[in-house]
Backbone as JSON, one array per atom type, in Angstrom:
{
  "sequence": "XXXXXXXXXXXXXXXXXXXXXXXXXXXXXXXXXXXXXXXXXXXXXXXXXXXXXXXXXXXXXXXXXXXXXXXXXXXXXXXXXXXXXXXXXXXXXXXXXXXXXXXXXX",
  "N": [[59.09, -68.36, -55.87], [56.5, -67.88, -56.35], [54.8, -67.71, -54.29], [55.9, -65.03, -52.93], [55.1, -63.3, -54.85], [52.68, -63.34, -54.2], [52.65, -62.22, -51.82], [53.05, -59.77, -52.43], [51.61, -58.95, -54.05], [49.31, -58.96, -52.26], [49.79, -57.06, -50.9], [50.14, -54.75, -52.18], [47.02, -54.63, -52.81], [45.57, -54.24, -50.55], [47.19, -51.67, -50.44], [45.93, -50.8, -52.29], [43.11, -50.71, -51.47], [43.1, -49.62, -49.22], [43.88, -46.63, -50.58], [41.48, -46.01, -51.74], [39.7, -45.94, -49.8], [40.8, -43.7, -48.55], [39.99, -41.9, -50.35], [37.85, -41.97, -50.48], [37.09, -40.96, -48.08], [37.86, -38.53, -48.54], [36.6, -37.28, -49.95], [34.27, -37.28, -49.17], [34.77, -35.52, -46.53], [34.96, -33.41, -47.94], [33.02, -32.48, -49.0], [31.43, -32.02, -46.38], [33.17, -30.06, -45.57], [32.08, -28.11, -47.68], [29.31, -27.92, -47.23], [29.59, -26.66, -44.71], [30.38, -24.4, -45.49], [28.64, -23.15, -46.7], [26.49, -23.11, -45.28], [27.43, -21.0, -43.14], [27.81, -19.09, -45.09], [25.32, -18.57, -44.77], [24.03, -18.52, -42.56], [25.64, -15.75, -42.18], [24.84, -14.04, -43.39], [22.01, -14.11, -43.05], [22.38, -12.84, -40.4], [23.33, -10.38, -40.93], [21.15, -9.34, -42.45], [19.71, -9.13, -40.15], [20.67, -7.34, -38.61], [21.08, -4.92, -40.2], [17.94, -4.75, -40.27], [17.46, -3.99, -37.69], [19.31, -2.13, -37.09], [18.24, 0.08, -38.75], [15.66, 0.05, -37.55], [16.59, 1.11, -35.25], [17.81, 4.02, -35.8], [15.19, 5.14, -37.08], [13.92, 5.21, -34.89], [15.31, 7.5, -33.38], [15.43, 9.55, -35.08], [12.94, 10.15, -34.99], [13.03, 10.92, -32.39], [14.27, 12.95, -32.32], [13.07, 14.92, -34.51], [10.75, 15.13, -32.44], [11.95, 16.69, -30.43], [12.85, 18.63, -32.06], [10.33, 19.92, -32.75], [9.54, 20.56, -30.3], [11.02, 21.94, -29.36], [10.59, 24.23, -31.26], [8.02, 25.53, -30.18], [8.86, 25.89, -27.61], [10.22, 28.51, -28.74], [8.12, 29.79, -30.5], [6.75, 30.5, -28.08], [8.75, 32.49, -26.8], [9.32, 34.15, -28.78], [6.42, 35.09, -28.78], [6.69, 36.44, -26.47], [8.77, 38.35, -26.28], [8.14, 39.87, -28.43], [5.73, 40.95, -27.28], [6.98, 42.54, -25.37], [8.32, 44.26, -26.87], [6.01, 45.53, -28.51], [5.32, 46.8, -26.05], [6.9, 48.44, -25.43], [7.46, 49.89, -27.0], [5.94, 52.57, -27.74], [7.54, 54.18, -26.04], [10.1, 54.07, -27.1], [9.83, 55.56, -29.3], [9.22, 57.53, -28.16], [11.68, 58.85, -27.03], [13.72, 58.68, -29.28], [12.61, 60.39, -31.03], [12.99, 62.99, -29.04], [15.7, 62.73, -29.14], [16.36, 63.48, -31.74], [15.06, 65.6, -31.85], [16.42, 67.23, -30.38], [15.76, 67.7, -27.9]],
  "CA": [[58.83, -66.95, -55.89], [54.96, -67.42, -56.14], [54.33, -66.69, -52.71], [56.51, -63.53, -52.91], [54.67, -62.3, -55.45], [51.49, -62.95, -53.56], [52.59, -61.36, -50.85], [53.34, -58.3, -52.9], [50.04, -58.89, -54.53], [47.95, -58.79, -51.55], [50.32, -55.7, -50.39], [48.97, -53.88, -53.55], [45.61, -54.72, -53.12], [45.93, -53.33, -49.59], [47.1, -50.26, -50.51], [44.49, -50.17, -53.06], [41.89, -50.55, -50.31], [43.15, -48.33, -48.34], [43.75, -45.43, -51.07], [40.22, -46.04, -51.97], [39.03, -45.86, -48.25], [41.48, -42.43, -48.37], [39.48, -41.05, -51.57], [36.01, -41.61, -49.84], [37.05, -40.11, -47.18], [38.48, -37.2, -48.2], [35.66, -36.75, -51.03], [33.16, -36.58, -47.63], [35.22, -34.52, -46.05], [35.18, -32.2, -48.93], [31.33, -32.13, -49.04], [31.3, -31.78, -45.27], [33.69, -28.57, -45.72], [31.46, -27.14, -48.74], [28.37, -27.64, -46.61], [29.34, -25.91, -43.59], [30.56, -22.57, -45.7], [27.25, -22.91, -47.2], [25.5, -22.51, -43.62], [28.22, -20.27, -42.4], [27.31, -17.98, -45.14], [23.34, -18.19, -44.97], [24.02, -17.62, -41.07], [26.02, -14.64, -42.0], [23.62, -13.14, -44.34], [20.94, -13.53, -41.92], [22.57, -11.81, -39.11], [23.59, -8.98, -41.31], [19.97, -8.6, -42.44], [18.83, -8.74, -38.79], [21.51, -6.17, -38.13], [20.26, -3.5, -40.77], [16.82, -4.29, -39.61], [17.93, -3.49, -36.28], [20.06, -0.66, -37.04], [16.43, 0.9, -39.72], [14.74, 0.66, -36.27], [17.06, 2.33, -34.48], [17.8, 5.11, -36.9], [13.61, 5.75, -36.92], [13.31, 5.96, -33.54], [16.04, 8.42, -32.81], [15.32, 10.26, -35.85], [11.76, 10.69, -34.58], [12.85, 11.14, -30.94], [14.95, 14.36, -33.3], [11.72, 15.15, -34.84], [10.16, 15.76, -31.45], [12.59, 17.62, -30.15], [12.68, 19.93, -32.5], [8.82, 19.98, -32.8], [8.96, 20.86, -28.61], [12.02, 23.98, -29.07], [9.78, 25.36, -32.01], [7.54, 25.81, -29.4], [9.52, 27.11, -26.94], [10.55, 29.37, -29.45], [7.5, 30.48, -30.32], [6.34, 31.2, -27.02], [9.51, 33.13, -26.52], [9.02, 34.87, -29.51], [5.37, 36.22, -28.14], [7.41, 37.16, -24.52], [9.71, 39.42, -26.71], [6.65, 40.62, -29.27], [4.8, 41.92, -26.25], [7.8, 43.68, -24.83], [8.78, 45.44, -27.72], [5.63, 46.6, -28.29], [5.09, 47.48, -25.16], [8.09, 49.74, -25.11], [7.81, 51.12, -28.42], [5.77, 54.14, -27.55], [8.86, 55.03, -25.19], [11.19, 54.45, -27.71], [9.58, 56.65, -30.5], [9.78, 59.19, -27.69], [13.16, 58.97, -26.69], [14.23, 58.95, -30.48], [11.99, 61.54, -31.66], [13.87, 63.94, -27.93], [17.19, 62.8, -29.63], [16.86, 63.97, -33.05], [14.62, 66.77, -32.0], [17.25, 67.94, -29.03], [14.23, 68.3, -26.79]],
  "C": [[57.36, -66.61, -55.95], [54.58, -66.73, -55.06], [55.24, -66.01, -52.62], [55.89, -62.48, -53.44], [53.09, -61.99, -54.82], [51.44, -62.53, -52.42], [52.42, -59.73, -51.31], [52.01, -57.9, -53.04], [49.28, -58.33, -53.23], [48.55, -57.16, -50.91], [49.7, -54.44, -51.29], [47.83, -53.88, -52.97], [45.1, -53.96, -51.32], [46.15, -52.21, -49.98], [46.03, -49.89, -51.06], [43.24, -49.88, -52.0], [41.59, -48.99, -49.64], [43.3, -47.07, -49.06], [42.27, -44.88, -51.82], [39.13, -45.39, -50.68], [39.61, -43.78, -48.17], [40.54, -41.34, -49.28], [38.52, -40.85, -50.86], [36.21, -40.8, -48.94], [37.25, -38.05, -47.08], [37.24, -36.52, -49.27], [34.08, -36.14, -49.3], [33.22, -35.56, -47.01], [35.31, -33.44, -46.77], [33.61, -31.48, -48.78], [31.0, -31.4, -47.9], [31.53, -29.76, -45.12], [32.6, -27.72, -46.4], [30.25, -26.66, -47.21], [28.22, -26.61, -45.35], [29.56, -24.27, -44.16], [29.17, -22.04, -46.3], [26.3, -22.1, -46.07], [26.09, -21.57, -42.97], [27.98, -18.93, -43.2], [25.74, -17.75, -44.95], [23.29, -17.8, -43.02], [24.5, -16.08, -41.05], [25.44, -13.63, -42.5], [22.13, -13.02, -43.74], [21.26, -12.5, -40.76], [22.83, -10.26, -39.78], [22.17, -8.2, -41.83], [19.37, -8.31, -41.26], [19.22, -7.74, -37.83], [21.17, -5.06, -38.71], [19.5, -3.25, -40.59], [17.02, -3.77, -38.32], [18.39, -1.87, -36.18], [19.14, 0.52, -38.5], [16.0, 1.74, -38.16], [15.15, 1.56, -35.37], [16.92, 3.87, -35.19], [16.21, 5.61, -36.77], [13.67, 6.23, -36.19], [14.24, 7.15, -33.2], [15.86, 9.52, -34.12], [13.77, 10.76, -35.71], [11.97, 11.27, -33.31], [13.43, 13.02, -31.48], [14.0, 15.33, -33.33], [10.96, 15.71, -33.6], [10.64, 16.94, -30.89], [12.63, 19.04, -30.74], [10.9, 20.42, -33.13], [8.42, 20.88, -31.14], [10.02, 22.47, -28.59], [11.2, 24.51, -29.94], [8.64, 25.97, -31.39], [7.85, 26.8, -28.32], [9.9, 28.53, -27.52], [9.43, 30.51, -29.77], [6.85, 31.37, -29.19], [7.56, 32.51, -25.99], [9.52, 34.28, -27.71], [7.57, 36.06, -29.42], [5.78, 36.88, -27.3], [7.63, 38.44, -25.33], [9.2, 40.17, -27.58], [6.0, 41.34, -28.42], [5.38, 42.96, -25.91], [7.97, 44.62, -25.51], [7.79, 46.3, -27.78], [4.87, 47.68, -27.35], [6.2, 48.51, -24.36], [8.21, 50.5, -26.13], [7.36, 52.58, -28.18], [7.13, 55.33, -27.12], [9.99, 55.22, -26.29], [11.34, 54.94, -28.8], [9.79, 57.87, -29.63], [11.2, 59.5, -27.47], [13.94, 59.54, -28.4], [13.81, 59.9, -30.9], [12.56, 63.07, -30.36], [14.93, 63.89, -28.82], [16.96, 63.65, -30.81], [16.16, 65.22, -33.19], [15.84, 67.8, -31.29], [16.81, 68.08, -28.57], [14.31, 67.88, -25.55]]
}
């Protein structure tokens, strides 16, 4: 029965090997895993900062391009505001006379 049991024996010592070989492996593979969520978040935390910077710059510029805009109608405005300043009072005389006919009956 010796050599039975050293068959068994070396069958053991085999498995042992190999559940040893199984540990390393899977302990690597564990590290492997960590490491990549590591880089997967420092990639994702970069792109999201290079996305708010992105979406700052935008936001400026269209909030200045805003800014102009309404920097260029206050303009228009004003100069529509002199058009309709001139007119008036260049009709007012008429329309103190007209009012002052009405309420005289004249």
């Amino acid at each position: 029965m010796v050599p039975d049991q050293s068959v068994l024996q070396m069958i053991r010592e085999k498995e042992l090997e190999i559940s040893v070989k199984i540990e390393k492996v899977r302990s690597e593979s564990d590290a492997m895993i960590e490491r990549a969520r590591i880089e997967a978040a420092e990639i994702i935390n970069r792109f999201n900062a290079e996305g708010n910077e992105a979406a700052e710059e935008y936001y400026n510029r269209e909030l200045e391009a805003i800014r102009n805009e309404i920097a260029h109608q206050n303009e228009l405005n004003k100069d529509k505001e002199v058009s309709v300043r001139e007119k008036w009072e260049k009709n007012l005389p008429d329309a103190i006379d007209r009012i002052v006919k009405v309420v005289t009956f004249g």
